[in-house]
C-alpha positions as CSV (number, residue, x, y, z in Angstrom):
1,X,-13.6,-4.9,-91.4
2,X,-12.6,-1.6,-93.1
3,X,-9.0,-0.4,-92.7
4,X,-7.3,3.0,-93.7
5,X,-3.4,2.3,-94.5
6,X,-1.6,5.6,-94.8
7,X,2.2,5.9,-95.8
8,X,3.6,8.1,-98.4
9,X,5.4,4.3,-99.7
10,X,3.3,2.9,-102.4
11,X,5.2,-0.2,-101.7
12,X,4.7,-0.3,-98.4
13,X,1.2,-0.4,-98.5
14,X,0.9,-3.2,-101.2
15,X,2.6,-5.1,-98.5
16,X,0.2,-4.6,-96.2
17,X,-2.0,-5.0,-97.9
18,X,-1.2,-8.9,-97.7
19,X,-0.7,-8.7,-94.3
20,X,-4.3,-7.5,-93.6
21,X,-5.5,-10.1,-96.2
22,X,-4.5,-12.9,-93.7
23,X,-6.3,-10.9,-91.0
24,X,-9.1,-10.6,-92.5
25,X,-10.0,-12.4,-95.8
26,X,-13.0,-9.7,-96.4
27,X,-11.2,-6.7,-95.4
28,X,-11.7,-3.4,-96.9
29,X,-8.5,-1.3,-97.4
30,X,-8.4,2.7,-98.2
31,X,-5.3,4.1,-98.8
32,X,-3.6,7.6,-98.1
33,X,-0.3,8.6,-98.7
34,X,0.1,11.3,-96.8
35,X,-2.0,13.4,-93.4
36,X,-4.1,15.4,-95.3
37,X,-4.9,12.4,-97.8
38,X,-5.5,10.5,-94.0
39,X,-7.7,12.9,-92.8
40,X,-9.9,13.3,-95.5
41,X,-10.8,9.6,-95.7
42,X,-11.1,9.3,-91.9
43,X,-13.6,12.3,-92.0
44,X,-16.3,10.3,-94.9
45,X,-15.0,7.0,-94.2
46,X,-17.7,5.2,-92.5
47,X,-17.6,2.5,-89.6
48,X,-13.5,2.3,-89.9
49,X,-12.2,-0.7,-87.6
50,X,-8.5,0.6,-87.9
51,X,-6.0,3.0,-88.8
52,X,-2.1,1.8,-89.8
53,X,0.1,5.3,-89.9
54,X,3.5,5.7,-90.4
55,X,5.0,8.1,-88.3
56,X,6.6,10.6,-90.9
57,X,4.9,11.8,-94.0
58,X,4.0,14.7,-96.0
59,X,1.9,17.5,-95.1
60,X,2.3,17.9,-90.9
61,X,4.2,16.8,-88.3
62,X,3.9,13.2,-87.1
63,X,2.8,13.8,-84.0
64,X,0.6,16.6,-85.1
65,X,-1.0,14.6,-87.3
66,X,-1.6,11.9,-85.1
67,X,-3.8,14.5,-83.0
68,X,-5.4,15.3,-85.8
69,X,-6.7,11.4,-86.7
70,X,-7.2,10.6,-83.1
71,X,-9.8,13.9,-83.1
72,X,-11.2,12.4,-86.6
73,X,-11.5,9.1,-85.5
74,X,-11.8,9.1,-81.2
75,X,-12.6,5.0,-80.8
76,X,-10.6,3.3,-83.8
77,X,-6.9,2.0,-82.9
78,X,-4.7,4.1,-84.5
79,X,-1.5,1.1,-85.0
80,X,2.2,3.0,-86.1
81,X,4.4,1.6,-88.0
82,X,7.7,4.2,-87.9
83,X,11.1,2.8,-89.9
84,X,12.1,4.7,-86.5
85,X,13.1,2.7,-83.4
86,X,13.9,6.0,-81.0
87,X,12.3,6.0,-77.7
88,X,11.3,10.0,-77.9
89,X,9.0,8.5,-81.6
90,X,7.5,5.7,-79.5
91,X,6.4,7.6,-76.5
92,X,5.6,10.4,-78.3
93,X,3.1,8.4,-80.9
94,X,1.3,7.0,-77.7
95,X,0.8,10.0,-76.4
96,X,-0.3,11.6,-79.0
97,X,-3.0,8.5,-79.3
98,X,-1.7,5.8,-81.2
99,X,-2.8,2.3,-79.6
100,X,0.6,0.8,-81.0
101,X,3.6,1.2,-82.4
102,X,5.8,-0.9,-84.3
103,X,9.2,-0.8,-86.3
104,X,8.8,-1.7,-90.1
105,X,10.9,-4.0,-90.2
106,X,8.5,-6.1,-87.9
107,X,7.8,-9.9,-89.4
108,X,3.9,-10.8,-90.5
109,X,3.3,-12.4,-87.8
110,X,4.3,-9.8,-85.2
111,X,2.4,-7.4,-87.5
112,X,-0.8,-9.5,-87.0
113,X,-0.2,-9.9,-83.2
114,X,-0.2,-6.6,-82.6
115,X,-3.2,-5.5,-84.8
116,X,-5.2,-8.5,-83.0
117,X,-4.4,-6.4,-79.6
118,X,-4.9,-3.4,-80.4
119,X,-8.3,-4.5,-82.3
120,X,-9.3,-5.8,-79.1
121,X,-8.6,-2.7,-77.0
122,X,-4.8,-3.4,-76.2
123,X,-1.9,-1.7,-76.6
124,X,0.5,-2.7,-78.4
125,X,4.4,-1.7,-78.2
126,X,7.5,-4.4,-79.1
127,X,8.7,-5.8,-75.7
128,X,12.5,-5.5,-77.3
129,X,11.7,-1.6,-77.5
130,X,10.9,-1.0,-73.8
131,X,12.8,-3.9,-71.7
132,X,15.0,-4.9,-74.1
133,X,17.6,-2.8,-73.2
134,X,18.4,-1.1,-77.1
135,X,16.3,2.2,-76.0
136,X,16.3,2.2,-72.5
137,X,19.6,0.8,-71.6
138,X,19.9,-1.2,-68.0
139,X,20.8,1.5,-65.3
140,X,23.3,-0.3,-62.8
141,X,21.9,-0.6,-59.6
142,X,22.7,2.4,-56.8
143,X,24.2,4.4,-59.9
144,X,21.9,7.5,-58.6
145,X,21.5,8.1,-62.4
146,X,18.0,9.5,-62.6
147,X,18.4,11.1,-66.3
148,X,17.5,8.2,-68.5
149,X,14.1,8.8,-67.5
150,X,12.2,11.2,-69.5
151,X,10.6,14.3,-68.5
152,X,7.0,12.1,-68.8
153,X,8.4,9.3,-66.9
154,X,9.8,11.7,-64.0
155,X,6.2,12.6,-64.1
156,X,4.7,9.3,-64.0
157,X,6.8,8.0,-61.2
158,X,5.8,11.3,-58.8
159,X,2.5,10.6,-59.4
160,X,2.7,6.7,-58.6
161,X,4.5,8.0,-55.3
162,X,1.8,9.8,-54.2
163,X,-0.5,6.7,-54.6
164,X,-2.2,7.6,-57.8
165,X,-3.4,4.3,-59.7
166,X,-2.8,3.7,-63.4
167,X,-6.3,5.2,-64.1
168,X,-5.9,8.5,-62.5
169,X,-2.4,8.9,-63.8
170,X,-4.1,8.7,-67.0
171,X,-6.5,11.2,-66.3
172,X,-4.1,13.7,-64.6
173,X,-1.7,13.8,-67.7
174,X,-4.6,13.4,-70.0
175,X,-3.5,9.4,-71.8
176,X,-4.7,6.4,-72.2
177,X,-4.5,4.2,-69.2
178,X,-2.6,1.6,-71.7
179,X,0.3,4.2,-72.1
180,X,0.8,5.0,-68.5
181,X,1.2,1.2,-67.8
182,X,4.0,1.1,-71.0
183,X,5.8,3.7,-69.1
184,X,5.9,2.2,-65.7
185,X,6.9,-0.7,-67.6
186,X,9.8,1.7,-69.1
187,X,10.3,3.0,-66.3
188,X,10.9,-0.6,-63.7
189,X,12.9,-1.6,-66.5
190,X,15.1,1.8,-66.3
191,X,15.6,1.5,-62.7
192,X,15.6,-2.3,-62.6
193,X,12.9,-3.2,-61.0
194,X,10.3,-5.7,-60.8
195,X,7.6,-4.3,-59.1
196,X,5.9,-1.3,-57.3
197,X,7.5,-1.6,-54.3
198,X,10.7,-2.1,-55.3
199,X,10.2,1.1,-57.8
200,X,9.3,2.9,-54.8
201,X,12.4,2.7,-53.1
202,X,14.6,2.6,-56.1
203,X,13.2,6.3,-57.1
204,X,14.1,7.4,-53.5
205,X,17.4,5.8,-53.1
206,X,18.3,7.8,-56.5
207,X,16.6,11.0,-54.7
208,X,13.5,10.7,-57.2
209,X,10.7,12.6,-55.0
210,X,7.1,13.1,-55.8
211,X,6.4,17.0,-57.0
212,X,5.1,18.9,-54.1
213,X,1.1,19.1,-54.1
214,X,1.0,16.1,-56.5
């Protein structure tokens, strides 16, 4: 296995470097500390099985550079791990085609649960984050507050009104099919709901509609 760490924290990446050690006892780690450092490896790097990125370093924009790895490197998992825990950083990282995300102050063993998904094609995202109620807060039922949703998640739930499934959601706002189910998931937990039934009628009791022609 050959893994790129990249985080401007030399620190940082000596600890994972232990962490991917018990993942992997033959692992071969490359290290950047910044995009452009990132980016250079990914482009000679051969055969990479996974990329760990923090979410804010030198050189571009986090999301930017997340493109720009994700162009780099189209099939390896791409796992973040942010000090941030905002919803806008989480969302934004998948979309911009991270497999994962998690908080750095994540234990081991979370760490290696999540690089075991997303190694094997998952997607990876702390259940505490999306249903846990710290960055989507519980919206008390017939409150008619549609606003916690984001503009994506407005999006998402038109689209599932008008019948789409998961995989052509993901094709007509060009993601992953694993992110569109993390947002539905954000999205039953915002309007507290279990299912896709009861999301339907919770987005119209709250006036939710799909966009016209959607």
């Amino acid at each position: 296995m050959k893994v790129l760490v990249a985080d401007d924290h030399a620190i940082f990446r000596q600890g994972l470097r232990v962490v991917l050690g018990d993942l992997d006892p033959a692992v071969e780690i490359l290290e950047a500390a910044d995009f452009g450092e990132a980016l250079a490896i990914a482009r000679e790097a051969q055969n990479l099985s996974l990329l760990l990125a923090d979410l804010r370093m030198p050189q571009m924009d986090g999301f930017e550079g997340l493109k720009a790895l994700r162009r780099v490197l189209p099939r390896a998992p791409i796992m973040v791990l942010s000090a941030s825990e905002e919803a806008a950083d989480l969302f934004g990282a998948l979309e911009s085609g991270a497999s994962g995300y998690l908080p750095k102050s994540a234990p081991a063993p979370v760490i290696l649960e999540a690089l075991r998904l997303v190694l094997a094609g998952g997607v990876y995202v702390p259940r505490e984050l999306v249903s846990g109620g710290r960055l989507l807060p519980q919206m008390p039922a017939g409150s008619g507050r549609a606003g916690i949703l984001t503009p994506r998640q407005h999006e998402v739930l038109a689209l599932i009104a008008d019948g789409h499934s998961n995989k052509e959601i993901a094709y007509r706002i060009g993601t992953s099919e694993g992110t569109v189910k993390v947002h539905i998931t954000a999205i039953m937990r915002a309007l507290g709901v279990r299912n896709r039934v009861q999301l339907l009628l919770a987005a119209e009791q709250r006036g939710i509609r799909p966009r016209p022609g959607g």
